[in-house]
Kinemage of the C-alpha trace (Angstrom):
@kinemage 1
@onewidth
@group {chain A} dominant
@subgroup {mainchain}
@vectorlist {calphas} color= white
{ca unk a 1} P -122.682 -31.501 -31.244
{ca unk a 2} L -123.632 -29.763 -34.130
{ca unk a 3} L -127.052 -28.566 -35.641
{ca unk a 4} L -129.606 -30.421 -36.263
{ca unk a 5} L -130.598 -29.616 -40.049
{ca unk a 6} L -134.277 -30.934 -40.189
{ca unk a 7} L -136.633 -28.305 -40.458
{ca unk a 8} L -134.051 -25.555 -40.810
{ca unk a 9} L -133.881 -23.098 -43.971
{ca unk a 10} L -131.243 -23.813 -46.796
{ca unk a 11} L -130.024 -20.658 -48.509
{ca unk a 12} L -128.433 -22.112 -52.140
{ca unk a 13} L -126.408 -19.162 -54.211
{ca unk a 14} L -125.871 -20.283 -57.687
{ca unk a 15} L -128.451 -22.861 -58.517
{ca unk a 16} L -127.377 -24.694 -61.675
{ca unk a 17} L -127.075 -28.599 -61.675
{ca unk a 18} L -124.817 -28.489 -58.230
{ca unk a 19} L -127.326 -26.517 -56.380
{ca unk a 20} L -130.511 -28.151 -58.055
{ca unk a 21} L -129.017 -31.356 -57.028
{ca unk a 22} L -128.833 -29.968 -53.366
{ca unk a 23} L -132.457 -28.742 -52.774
{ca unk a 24} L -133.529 -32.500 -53.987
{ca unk a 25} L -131.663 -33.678 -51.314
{ca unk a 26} L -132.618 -31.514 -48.422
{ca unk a 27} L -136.368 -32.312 -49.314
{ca unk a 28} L -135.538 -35.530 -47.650
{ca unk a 29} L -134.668 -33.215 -44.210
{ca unk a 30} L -137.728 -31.426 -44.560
{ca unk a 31} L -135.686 -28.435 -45.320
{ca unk a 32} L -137.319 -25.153 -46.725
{ca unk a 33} L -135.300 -23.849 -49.805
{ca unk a 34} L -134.215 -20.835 -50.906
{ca unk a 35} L -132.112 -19.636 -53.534
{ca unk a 36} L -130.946 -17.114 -55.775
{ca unk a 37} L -129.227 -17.201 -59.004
{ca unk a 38} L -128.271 -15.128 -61.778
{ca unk a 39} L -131.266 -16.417 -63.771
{ca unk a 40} L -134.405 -17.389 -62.340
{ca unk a 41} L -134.890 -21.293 -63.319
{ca unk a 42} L -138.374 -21.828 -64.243
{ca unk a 43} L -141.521 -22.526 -62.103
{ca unk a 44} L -141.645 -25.672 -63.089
{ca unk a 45} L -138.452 -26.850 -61.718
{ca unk a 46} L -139.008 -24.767 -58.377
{ca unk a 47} L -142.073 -26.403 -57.657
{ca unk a 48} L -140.328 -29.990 -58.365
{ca unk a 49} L -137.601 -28.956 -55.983
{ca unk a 50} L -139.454 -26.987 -53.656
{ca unk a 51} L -137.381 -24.376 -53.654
{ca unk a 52} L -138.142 -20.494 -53.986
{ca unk a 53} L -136.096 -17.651 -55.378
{ca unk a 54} L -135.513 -14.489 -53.686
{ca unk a 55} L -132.670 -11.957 -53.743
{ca unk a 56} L -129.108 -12.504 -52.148
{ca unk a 57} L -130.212 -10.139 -49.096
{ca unk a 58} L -133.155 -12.055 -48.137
{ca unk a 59} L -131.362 -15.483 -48.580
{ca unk a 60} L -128.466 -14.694 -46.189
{ca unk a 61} L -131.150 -13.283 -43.745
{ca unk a 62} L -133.129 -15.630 -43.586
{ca unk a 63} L -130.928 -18.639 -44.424
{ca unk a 64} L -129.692 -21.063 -41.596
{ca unk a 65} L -127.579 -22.820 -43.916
{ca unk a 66} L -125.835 -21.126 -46.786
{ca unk a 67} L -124.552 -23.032 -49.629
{ca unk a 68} L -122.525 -21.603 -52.274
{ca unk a 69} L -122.236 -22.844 -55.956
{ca unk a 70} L -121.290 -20.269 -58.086
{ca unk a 71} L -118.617 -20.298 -60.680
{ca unk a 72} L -115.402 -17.792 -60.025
{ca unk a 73} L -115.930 -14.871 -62.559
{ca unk a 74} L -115.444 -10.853 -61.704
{ca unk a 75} L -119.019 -10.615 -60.556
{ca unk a 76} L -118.569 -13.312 -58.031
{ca unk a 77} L -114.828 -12.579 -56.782
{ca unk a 78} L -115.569 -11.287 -53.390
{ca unk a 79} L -119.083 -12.210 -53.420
{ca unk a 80} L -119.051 -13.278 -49.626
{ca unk a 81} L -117.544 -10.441 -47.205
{ca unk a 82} L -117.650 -9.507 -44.145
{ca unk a 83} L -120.935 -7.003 -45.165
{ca unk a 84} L -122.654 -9.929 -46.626
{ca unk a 85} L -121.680 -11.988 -43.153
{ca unk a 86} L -123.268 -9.381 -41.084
{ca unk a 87} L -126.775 -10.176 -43.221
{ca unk a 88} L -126.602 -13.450 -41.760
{ca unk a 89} L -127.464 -14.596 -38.548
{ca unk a 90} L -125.339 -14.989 -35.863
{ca unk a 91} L -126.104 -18.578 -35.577
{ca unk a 92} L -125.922 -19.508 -39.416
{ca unk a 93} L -123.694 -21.605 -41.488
{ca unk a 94} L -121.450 -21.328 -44.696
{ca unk a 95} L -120.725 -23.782 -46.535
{ca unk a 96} L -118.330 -22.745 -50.028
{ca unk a 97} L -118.038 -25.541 -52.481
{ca unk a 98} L -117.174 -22.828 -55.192
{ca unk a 99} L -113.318 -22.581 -56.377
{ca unk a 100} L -111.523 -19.177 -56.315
{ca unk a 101} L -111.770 -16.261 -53.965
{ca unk a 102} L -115.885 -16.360 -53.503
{ca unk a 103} L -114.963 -15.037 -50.039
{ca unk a 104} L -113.701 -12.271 -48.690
């Protein structure tokens, strides 16, 4: 039942204390971590976390898990539609912890 996250790749939009607090944990799955986020945080902080930036295109391509954590504003209403779904794979999944209409 399910899918087995261990080893999978962990696509994080919006990647402020929520998300941060996310790639820490999937470090414990041996997850690989991507994100993307308005600002790029700094290397620091991705090497602490493990986690690498890349644009939105590349993250839902390449993502097997996508988490989203992004505050509702105008440039994130619709952010998630049925174009950005068929980025994704077939087999991959959404998760939306963001309020408002983030999808589509």
């Amino acid at each position: 039942m399910g899918s087995d996250v261990h080893g999978k790749t962990l696509g994080i939009l919006g990647f402020g204390r929520v998300g941060q607090a996310l790639a820490k944990r999937a470090a414990g799955f041996d997850m690989k971590v991507l994100y993307h986020n308005r600002t790029r945080v700094d290397s620091e902080t991705e090497e602490k976390l493990g986690a690498t930036y890349v644009d939105k295109d590349t993250l839902l391509k390449a993502s097997d898990f996508i988490s989203i954590h992004v505050p509702l504003t105008p440039e994130t209403t619709g952010l998630i539609n049925s174009e950005t779904f068929s980025h994704m794979k077939p087999t991959a999944f959404v998760i939306n912890t963001a309020r408002g209409e983030i999808i589509r």
